[in-house]
C-alpha positions as CSV (number, residue, x, y, z in Angstrom):
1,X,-56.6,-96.4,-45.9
2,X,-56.3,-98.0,-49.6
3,X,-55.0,-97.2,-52.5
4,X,-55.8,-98.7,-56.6
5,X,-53.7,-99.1,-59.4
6,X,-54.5,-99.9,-62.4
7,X,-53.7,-104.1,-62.0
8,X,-53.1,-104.4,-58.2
9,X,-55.1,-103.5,-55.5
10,X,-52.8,-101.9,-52.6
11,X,-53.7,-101.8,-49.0
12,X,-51.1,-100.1,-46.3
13,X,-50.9,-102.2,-43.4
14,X,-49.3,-99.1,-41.0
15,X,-48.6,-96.0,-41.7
16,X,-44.5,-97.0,-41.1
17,X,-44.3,-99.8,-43.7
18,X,-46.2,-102.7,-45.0
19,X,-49.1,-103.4,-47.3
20,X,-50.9,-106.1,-48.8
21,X,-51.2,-106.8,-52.3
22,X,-54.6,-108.5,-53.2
23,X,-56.1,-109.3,-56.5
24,X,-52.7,-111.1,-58.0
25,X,-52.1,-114.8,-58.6
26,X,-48.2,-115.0,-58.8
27,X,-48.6,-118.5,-59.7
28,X,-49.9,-117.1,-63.3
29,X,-47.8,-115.3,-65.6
30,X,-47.0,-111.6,-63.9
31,X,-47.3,-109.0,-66.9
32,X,-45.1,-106.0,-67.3
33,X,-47.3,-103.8,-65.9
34,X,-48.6,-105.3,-63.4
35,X,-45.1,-106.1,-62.3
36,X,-44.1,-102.7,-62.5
37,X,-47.2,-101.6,-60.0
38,X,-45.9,-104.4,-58.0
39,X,-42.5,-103.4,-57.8
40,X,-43.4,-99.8,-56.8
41,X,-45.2,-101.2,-53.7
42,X,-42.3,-102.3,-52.6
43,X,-40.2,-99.3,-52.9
44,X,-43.0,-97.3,-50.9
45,X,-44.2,-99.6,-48.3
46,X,-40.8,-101.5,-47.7
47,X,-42.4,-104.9,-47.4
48,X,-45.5,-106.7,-49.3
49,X,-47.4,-109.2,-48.4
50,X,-49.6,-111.5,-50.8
51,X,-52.1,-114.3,-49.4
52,X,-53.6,-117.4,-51.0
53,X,-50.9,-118.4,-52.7
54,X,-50.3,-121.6,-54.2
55,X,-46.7,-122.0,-55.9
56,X,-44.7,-124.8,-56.8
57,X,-40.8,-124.0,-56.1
58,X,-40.6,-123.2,-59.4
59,X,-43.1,-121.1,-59.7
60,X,-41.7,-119.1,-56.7
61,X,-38.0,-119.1,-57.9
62,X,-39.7,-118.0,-61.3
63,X,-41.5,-114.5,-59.2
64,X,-37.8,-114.3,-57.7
65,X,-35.7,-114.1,-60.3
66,X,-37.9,-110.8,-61.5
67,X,-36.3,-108.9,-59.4
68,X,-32.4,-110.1,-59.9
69,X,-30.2,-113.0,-59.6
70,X,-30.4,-115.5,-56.1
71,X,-28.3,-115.6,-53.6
72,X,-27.7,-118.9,-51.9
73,X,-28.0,-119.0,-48.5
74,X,-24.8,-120.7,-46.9
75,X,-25.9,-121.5,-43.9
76,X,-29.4,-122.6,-43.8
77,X,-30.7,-126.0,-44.8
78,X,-32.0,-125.8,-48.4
79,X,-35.1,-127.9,-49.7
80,X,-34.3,-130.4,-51.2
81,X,-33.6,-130.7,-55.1
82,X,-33.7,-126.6,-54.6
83,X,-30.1,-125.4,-53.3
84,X,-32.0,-121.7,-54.4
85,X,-34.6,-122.2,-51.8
86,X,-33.6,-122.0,-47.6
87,X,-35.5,-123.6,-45.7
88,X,-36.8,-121.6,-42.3
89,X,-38.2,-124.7,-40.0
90,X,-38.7,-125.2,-37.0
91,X,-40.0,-128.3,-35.1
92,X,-42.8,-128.7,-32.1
93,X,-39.8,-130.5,-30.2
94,X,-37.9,-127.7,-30.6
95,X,-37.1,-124.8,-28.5
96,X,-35.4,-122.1,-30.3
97,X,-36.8,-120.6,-34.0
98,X,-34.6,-119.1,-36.2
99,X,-34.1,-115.3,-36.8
100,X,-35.9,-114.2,-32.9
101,X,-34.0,-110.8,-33.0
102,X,-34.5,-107.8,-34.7
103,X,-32.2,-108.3,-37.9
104,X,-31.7,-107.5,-41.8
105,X,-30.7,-110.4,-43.9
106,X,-27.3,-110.7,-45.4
107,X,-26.0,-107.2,-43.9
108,X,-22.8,-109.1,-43.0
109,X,-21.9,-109.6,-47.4
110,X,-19.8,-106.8,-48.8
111,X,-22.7,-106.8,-51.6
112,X,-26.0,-107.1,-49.3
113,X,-28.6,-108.5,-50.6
114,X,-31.8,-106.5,-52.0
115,X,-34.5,-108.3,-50.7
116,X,-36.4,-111.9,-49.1
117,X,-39.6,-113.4,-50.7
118,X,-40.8,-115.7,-47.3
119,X,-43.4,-118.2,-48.9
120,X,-45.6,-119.9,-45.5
121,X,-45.6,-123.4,-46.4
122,X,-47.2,-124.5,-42.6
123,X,-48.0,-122.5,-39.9
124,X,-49.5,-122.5,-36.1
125,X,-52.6,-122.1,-35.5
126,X,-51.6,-119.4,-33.3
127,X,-48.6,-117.6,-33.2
128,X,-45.2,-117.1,-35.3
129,X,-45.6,-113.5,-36.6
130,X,-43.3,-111.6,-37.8
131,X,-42.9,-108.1,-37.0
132,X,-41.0,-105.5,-39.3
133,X,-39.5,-102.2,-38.8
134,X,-39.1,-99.3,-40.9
135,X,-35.4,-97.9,-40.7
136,X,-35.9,-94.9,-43.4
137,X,-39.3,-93.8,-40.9
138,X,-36.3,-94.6,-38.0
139,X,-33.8,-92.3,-39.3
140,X,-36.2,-89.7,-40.5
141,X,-37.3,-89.5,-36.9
142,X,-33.8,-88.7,-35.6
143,X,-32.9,-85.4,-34.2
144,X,-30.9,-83.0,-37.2
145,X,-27.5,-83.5,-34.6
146,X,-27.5,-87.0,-34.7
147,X,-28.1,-87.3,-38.4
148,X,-24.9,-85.0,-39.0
149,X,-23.1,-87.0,-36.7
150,X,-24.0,-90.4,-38.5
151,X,-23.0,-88.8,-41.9
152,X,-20.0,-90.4,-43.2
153,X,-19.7,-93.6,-40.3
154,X,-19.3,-96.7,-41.1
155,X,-20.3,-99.9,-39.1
156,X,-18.8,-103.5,-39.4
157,X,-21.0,-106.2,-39.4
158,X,-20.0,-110.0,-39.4
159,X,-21.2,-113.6,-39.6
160,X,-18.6,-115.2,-37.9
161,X,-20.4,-115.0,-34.2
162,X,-23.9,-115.9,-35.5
163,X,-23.1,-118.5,-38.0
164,X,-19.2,-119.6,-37.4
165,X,-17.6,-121.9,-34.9
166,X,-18.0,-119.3,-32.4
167,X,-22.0,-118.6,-32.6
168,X,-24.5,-120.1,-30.5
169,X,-25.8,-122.7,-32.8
170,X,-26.3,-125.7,-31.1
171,X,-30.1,-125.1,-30.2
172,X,-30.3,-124.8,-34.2
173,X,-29.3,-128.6,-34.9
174,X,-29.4,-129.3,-38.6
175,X,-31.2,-126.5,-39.5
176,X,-27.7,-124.3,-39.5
177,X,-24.9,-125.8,-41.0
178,X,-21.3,-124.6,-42.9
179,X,-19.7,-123.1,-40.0
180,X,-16.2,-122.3,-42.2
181,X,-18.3,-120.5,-44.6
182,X,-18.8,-117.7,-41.9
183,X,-16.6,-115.8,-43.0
184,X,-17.6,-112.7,-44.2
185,X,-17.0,-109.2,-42.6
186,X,-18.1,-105.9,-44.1
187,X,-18.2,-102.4,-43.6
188,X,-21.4,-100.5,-44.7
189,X,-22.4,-97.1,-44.1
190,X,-24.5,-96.1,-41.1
191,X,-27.0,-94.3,-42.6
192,X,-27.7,-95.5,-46.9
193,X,-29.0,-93.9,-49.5
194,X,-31.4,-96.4,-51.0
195,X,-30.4,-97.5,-54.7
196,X,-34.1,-97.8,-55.8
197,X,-35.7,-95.0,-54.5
198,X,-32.9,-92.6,-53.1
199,X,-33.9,-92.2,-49.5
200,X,-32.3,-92.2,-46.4
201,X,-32.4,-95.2,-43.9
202,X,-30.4,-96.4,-40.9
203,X,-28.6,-99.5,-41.9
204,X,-27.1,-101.3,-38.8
205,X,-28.8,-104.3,-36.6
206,X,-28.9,-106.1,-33.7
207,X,-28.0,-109.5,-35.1
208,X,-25.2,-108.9,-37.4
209,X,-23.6,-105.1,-36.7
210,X,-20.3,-105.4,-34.0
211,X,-19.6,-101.6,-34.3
212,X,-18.7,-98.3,-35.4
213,X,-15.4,-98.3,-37.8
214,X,-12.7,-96.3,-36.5
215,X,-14.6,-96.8,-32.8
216,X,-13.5,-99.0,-29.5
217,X,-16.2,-101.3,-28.5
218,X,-17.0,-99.2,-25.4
219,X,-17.6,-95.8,-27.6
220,X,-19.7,-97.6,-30.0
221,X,-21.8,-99.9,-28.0
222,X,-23.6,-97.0,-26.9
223,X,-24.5,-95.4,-29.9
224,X,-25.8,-98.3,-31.5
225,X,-27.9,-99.5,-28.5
226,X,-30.0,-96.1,-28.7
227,X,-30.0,-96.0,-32.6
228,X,-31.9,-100.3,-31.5
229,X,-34.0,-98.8,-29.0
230,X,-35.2,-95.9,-31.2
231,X,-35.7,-98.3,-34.5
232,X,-38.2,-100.6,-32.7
233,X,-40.3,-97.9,-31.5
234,X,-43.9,-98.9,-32.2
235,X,-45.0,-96.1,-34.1
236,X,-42.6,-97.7,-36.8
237,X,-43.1,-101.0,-37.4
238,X,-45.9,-103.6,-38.5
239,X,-46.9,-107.4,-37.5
240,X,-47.7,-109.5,-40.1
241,X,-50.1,-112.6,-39.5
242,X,-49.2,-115.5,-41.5
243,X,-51.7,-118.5,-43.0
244,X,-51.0,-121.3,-45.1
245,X,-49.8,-119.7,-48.8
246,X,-49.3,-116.3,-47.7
247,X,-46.1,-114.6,-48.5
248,X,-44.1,-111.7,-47.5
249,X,-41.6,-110.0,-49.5
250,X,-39.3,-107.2,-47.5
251,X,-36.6,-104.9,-48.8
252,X,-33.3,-105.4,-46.7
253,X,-32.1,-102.2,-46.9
254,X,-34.9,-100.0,-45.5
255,X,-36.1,-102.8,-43.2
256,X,-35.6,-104.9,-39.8
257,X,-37.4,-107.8,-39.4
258,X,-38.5,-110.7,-36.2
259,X,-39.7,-114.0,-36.1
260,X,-41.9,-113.7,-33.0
261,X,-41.3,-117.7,-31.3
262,X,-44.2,-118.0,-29.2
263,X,-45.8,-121.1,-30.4
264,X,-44.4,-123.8,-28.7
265,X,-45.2,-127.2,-29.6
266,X,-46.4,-126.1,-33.4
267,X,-44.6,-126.8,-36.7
268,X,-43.7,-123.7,-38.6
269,X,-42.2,-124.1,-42.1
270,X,-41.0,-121.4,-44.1
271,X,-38.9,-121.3,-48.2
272,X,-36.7,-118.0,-48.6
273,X,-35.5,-117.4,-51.3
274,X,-33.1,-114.3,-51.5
275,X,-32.5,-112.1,-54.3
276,X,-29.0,-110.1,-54.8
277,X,-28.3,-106.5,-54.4
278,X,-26.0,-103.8,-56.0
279,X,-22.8,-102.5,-53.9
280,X,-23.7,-99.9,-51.9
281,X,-22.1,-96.2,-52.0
282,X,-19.8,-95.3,-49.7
């Protein structure tokens, strides 16, 4: 399956979510419209993937700041000279990668953010995928009686246990840093309504959600661990294989995403840079 625009050429990946976007150099000026085809890839597939890339960090800040204003990661280690750019390393002497469970980036802000441009600056020869997940293919798959009963829930998500004093961070070593910024808790909705293109998509996660609002930890625990289960089915998700230059862009509001860590003894070396979102109703 393929589809053509006028400027782009647009190839779906799954049926669920992903596609690649070929026949762009985002190192070269982006026009309007071909910015504009761009940007309604994302909204349908969810997350975009470009390959043969060559960009400076400016260059890739430059493509970023399209789409809004940055937002400085606060834990991760930043490249250097580039506090806009988080660097996603790690090491062949080291064990643990960063972001190995299902997740969405940034759910724990009272503002999340919109969405990740990943630029692969090294890579294993084999291994370090990343697989993705759509949560708007996840909720539409839900029964009509659990949809009513997620109408109007919220769930808190935190920081604090993954990033502060708390969280398991010493198999991160520098990589993770500013534990007293790990502050933040808040409370989103369980089920969004996307502010770009109006749909419906489950918004809690693994990583960062620590329950229903209103609920004891024993009521909700169970709820969200089918609503995990049922968002990783197969049917909707997509593995992206990475080279040298390729990048992936993801919307983090109708996505999940995981580092796969099964290259041991490789370097992997990743820049994020993450762009700001809008509040989100409630």
């Amino acid at each position: 399956m393929s589809g053509s625009r006028q400027t782009i050429d647009v190839r779906p990946v799954t049926d669920a979510l992903g596609a690649e976007i070929l026949g762009i150099d985002l190192a070269a000026e982006v026009g309007e419209r071909q910015f504009a085809e761009i940007s309604a890839a994302y909204d349908e597939f969810g997350v975009i993937f470009f390959r043969d890339q060559r960009l400076s960090p400016e260059q890739h800040l430059g493509f970023a700041r399209r789409w809004g204003p940055i937002n400085i990661n606060r834990f991760f280690q930043p490249v250097a000279g580039y506090p806009e750019i988080a660097e996603v390393r790690k090491e062949p002497d080291q064990t643990r990668n960063i972001g190995s469970l299902w997740h969405t980036d940034h759910s724990y802000d009272v503002v999340p953010a919109m969405g990740s441009i990943l630029y692969a600056r090294e890579v294993p020869e084999v291994g370090g995928d990343t697989l993705f997940a759509s949560m708007v293919k996840a909720y539409d798959a839900l029964s009509d009686g659990l949809k009513r009963m997620l109408e109007g829930l919220k769930a808190l998500h935190s920081s604090r246990h993954v990033f502060g004093q708390a969280g398991d961070r010493d198999e991160y070593g520098e990589r993770i840093g500013n534990p007293e910024l790990a502050t933040q808790d808040a409370l989103h909705p369980v089920v969004l309504r996307h502010p770009r293109t109006g749909l419906k998509a489950l918004y809690v996660n693994p990583n960062f959600t620590l329950g229903i609002d209103g609920w004891s930890r024993a009521e909700s625990q169970p709820l969200l661990d089918h609503l995990y289960r049922h968002a990783q089915r197969p049917e909707f998700t997509c593995r992206f294989r990475w080279r040298p230059g390729s990048i992936a862009f993801w919307d983090n509001l109708a996505t999940w995403h995981l580092a796969l860590n099964d290259y041991p003894g490789q370097r992997r070396l990743m820049h994020r840079i993450t762009v700001e979102g809008a509040p989100l109703a409630m």
